[in-house]
C-alpha positions as CSV (number, residue, x, y, z in Angstrom):
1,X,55.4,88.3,-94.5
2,X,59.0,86.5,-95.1
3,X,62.0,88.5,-94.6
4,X,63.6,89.5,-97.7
5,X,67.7,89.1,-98.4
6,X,68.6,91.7,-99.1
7,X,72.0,92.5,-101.0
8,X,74.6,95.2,-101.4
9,X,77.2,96.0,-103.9
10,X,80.5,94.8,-103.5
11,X,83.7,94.7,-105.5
12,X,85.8,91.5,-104.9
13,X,89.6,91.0,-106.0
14,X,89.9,87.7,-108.0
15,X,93.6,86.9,-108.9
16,X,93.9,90.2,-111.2
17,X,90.6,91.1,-111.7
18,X,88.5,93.1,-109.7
19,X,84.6,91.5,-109.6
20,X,81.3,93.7,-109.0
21,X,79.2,91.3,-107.1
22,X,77.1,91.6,-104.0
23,X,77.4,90.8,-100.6
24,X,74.3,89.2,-98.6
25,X,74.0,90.0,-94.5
26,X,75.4,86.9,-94.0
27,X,78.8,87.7,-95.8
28,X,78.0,85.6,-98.7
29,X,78.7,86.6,-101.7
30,X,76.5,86.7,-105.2
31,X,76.7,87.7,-108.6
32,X,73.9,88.7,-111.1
33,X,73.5,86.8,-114.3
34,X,74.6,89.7,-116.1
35,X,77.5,90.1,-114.0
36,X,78.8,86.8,-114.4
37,X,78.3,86.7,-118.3
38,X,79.7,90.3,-119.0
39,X,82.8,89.4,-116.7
40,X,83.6,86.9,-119.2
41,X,82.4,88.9,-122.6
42,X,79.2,87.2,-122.7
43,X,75.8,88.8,-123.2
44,X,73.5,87.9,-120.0
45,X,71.2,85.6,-122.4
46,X,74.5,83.5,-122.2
47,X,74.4,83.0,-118.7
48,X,70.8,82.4,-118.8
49,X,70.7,79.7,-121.5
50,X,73.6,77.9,-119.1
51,X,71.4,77.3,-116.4
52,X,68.7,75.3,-118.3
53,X,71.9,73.4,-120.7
54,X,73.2,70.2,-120.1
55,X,76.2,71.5,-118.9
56,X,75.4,72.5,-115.8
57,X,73.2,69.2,-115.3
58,X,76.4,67.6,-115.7
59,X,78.8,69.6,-113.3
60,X,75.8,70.3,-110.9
61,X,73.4,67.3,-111.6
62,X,70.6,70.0,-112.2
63,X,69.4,72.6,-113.8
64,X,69.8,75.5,-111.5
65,X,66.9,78.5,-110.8
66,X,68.3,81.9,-109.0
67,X,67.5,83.2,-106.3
68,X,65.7,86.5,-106.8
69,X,67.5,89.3,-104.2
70,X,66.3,92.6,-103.2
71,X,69.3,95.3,-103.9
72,X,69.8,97.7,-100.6
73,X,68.6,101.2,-101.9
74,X,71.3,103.1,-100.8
75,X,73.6,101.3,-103.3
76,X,70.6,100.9,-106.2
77,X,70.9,102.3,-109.8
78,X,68.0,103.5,-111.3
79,X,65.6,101.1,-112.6
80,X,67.9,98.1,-110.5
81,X,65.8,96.7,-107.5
82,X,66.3,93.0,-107.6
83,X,68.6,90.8,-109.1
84,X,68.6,86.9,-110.5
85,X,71.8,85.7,-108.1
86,X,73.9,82.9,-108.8
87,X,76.3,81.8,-106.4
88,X,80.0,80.7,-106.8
89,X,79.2,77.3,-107.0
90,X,77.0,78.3,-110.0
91,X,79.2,80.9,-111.5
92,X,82.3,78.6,-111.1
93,X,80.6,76.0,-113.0
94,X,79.1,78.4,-116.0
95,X,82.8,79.8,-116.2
96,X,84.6,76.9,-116.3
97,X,82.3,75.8,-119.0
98,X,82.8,78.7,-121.3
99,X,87.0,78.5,-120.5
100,X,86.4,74.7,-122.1
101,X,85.3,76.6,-125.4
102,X,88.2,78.9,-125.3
103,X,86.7,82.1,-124.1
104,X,89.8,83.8,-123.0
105,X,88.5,85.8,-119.9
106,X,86.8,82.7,-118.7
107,X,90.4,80.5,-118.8
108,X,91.7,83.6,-116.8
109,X,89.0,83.6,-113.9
110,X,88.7,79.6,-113.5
């Protein structure tokens, strides 16, 4: 049996925003593809469509699969036990390319 990551919530200050992510054991940090698209006023399909476009093969030379975390159960929601992370590389990249077609909250955060 592998050992599972396992991830907890986390709010992180970013210039004047404040970001829910989560925080791996090893201090890492993630975001969820949902997370990362609704910071930005994107629907998660958004975020998930980015990591199979040619965009991110360009910034990132691939297309990019998420890692698949485990949430910590004393900070889960109901119906929330895993979640599709991306990390800042990743999340860097999908903003930046939505702040080059003028999404306002995406200019903001790159």
């Amino acid at each position: 049996m592998t050992d599972e990551i396992k991830a907890s919530r986390a709010n992180v200050r970013l210039g004047n925003f404040e970001i829910e992510g989560f925080m791996l054991s090893d201090g890492s940090y993630r975001m969820s593809q949902t997370q990362a698209a609704e910071a930005i006023g994107k629907p998660e399909i958004n975020a998930r469509r980015f990591l199979t476009s040619k965009s991110i093969k360009a910034r990132l030379g691939k297309t990019y699969t998420p890692d698949t975390l485990a949430i910590d159960a004393a900070n889960q929601q109901r119906g929330q036990s895993r979640i599709n992370a991306l990390p800042l590389e990743v999340i860097s990249a999908y903003w930046f390319t939505q702040a080059q077609q003028k999404n306002e909250k995406a200019i903001a955060l790159s």
